[in-house]
C-alpha positions as CSV (number, residue, x, y, z in Angstrom):
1,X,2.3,189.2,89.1
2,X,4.0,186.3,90.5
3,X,3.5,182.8,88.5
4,X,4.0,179.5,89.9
5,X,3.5,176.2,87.8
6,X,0.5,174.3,88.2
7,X,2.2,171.5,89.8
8,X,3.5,173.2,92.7
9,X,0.3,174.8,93.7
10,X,-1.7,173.1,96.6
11,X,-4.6,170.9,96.1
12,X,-8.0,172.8,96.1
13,X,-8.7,172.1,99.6
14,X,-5.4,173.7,101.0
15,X,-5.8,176.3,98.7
16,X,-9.2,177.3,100.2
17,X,-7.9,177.4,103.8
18,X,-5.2,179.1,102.1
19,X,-7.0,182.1,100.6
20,X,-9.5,181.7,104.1
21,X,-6.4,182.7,106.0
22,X,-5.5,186.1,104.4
23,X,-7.9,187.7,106.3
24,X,-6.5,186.6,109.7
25,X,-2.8,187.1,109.2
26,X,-3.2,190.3,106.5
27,X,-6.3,192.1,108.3
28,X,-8.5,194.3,106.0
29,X,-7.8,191.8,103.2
30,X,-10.3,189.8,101.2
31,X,-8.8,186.8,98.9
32,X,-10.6,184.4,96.5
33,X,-9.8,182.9,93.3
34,X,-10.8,184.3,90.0
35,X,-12.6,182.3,87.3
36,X,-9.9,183.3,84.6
37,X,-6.8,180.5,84.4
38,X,-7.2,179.8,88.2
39,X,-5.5,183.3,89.5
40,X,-5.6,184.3,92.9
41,X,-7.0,187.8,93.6
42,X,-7.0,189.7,96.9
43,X,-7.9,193.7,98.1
44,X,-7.4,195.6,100.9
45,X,-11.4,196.5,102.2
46,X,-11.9,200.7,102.1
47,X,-8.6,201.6,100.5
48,X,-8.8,204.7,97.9
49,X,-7.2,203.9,95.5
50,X,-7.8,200.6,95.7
51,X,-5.4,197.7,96.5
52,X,-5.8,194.9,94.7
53,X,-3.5,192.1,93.8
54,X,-2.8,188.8,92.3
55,X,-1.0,185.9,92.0
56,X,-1.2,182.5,90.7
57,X,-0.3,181.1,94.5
58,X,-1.3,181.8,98.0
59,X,2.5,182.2,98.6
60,X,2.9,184.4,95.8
61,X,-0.4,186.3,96.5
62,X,0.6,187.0,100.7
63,X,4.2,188.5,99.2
64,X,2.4,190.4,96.5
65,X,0.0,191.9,99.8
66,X,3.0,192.6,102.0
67,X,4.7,194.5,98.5
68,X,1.4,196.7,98.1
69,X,1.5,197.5,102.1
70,X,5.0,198.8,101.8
71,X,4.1,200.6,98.6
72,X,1.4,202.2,100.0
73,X,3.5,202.9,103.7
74,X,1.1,200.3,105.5
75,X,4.2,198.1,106.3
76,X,7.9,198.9,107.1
C-alpha cells in the first residue's frame, strides 16, 4: 500500500476528478474512496480473482493499478 501524508494529498474536489479519471485512462477500473482513514480503493470490473487495490493517493493508487496489471500480465 502506498502512503502519502495528508498534506500532500489534493483537496477533495481534485481528488474526485481524480478517482473519476481512473476509468478513462485505466479502462475496466472502478475507483472511489473508502470510509476508513480516507483510503483510496480501486478494482478491475470481471476479474477472477479479483483485482483490487489501494492507496492513500490518486498517484499512489494509478501506480498501485499499473503494478496489479503487470502482476497479473495485463501490462508489459
Amino acid at each position: 500500500m502506498t502512503t502519502a501524508s495528508h498534506a500532500a494529498d489534493p483537496p477533495d474536489g481534485a481528488q474526485r476528478g481524480a478517482l473519476v479519471a481512473i476509468p478513462a485512462d485505466y479502462p475496466g477500473w472502478l475507483a472511489w474512496e473508502g470510509v476508513i482513514a480516507g483510503l483510496l480503493y480501486a478494482r478491475r470490473l470481471r476479474s477472477s480473482p479479483p483485482m483490487v487495490v489501494r492507496s492513500a493517493t490518486t498517484d499512489g493508487l494509478r501506480r498501485e493499478i499499473e503494478a496489479a496489471e503487470r502482476e497479473r500480465g495485463l501490462r508489459p
